[in-house]
N, C-alpha and C positions, 0 to 999 in steps of 0.2 A: 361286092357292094362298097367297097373302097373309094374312099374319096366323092361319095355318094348323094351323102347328106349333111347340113348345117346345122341343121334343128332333128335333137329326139326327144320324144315324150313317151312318157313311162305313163302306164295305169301304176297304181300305189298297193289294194291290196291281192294278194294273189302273184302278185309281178314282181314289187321290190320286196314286199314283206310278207315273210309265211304267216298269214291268219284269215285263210280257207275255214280250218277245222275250228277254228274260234267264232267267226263272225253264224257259221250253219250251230255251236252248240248258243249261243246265245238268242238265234232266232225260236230255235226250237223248244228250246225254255218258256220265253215268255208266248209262246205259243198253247206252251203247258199250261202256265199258270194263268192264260185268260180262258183257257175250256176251250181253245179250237183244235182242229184236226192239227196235228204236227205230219207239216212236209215233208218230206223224205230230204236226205242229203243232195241228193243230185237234183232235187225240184229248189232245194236252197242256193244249192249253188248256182243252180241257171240265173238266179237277180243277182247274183253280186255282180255286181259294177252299175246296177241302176240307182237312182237316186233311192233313198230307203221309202219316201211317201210311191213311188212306182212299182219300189220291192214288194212292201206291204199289199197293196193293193189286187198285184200279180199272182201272189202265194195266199190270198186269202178274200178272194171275190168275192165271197156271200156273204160277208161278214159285215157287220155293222160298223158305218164309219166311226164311230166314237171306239167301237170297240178297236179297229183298227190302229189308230191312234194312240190309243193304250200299248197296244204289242209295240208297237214303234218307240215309244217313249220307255217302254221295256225294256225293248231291244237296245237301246243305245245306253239306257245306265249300266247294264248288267256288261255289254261292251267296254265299256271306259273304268269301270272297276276294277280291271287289270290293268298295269301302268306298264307301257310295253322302252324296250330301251335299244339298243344299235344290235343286242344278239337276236332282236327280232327281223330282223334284215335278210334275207337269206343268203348262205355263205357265199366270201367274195363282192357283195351287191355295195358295199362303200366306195371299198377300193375301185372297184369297175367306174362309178362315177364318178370319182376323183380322177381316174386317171383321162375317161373322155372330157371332163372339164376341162383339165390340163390339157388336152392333144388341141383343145377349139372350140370345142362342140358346143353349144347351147342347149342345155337341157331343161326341161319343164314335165311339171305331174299333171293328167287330166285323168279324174277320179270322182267316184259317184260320192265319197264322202261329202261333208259340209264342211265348209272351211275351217270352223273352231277347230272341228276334230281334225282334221288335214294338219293343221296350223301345230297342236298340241304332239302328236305324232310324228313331223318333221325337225320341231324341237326336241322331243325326247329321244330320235336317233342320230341326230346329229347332224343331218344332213342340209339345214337348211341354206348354207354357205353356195349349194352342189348347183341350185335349181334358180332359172334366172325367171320363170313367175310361175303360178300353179293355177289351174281353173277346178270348181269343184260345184256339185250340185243346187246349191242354192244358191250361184253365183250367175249363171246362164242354165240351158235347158241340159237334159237330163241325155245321158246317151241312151240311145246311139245315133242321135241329133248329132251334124259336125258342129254346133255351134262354140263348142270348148276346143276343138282343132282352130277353127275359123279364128275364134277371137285370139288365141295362143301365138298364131301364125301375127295375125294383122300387130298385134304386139310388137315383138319380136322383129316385124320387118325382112321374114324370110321369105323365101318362094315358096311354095307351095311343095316342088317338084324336090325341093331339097330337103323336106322334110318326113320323119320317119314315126308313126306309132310303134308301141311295143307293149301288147298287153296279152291277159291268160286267159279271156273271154270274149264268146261271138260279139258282145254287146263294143267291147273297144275293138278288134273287128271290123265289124259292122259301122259303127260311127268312122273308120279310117275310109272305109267306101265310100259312103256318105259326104267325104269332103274330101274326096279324089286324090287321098295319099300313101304314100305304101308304108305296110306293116308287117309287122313280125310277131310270129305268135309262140307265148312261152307255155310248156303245158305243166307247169308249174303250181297253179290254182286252179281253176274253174271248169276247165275244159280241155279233153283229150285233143292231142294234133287231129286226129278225123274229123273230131266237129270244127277246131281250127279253121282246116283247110277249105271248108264251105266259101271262105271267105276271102278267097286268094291273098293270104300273105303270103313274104318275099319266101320265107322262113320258117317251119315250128323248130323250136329251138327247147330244151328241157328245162335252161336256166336263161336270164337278163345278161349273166355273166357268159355264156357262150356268144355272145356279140362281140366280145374281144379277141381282135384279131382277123375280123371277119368286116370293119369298118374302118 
């Protein structure tokens, strides 16, 4: 894959930052505390990376929209409560993109989060210097729509053909499909390499940071 590509784009959680086991205990909670059924962890995991109103929705279809909206509004306080800092990162994940910063690269985040909270978690790890734009859920549509590829790219100004996803679910995945780019799948968060592989990446990889060396 050398000398490949111009442009990578990270998904954010699950892929740069370990908070898998966070985002499913925080669902599960206000799941508790509005009286509905709690999803099992692997039913949580399969939404992360969709917008949290698609999340909701997916995890909790009988449920009343008000009530729904409730667990959402739950779910993100009870998220953002913990104030997270650069050793939330998973090991090596700075360094790795300071150094493809420095080799060229243009790098950018495409994440189901909402910008505030993209924006407040790029700040608090440090990395906002690394990333030359970011697209996120209330910003355009929700993956696994390539429209957060699309617009990233049209940005940016790259080809298409040079550019590379990198995420730890079918859903970024699937949106790399969708806008005809190749990706690489980390099994890091969300999803084992088998279900990965559904979705012809170049790659399952265990870490963001095993692309060093390999680009």
């Amino acid at each position: 894959m050398k000398n490949r590509f111009d442009l990578i784009i990270f998904d954010w959680d699950g892929t740069l930052v370990d908070s898998i086991d966070w985002i499913v205990h925080c669902i599960q909670q206000a799941a508790v505390r509005h009286g509905c059924p709690v999803p099992t962890k692997q039913a949580t995991k399969d939404i992360i990376g969709l917008s949290i109103e698609n999340a909701i929705q997916t995890l909790f279809p009988k449920v009343d929209s008000t009530v729904r909206q409730l667990i959402a509004t739950d779910y993100s306080q009870t998220f953002f409560s913990r104030q997270i800092s650069r050793d939330d990162l998973f090991p090596g994940v700075y360094d790795m993109l300071e150094q493809f910063r420095n080799d060229g690269y243009r790098l950018a985040v495409a994440t189901g989060k909402k910008s505030s909270g993209l924006h407040e978690a790029i700040q608090a790890t440090g990395v906002a210097d690394l990333f030359c734009t970011t697209r996120c859920s209330d910003q355009t549509a929700s993956k696994p729509d390539p429209l957060m590829i699309d617009e990233i790219i049209a940005e940016l100004g790259v080809n298409k053909q040079r550019t590379l996803m990198v995420g730890d679910s079918v859903h970024d995945l699937q949106m790399a499909l969708n806008a005809q780019v190749a990706s690489v799948g980390v099994t890091c968060g969300a999803h084992p390499a088998e279900t990965l592989q559904q979705y012809q990446p170049l790659l399952c990889l265990n870490y963001p940071t095993d692309l060093i060396g390999l680009l």
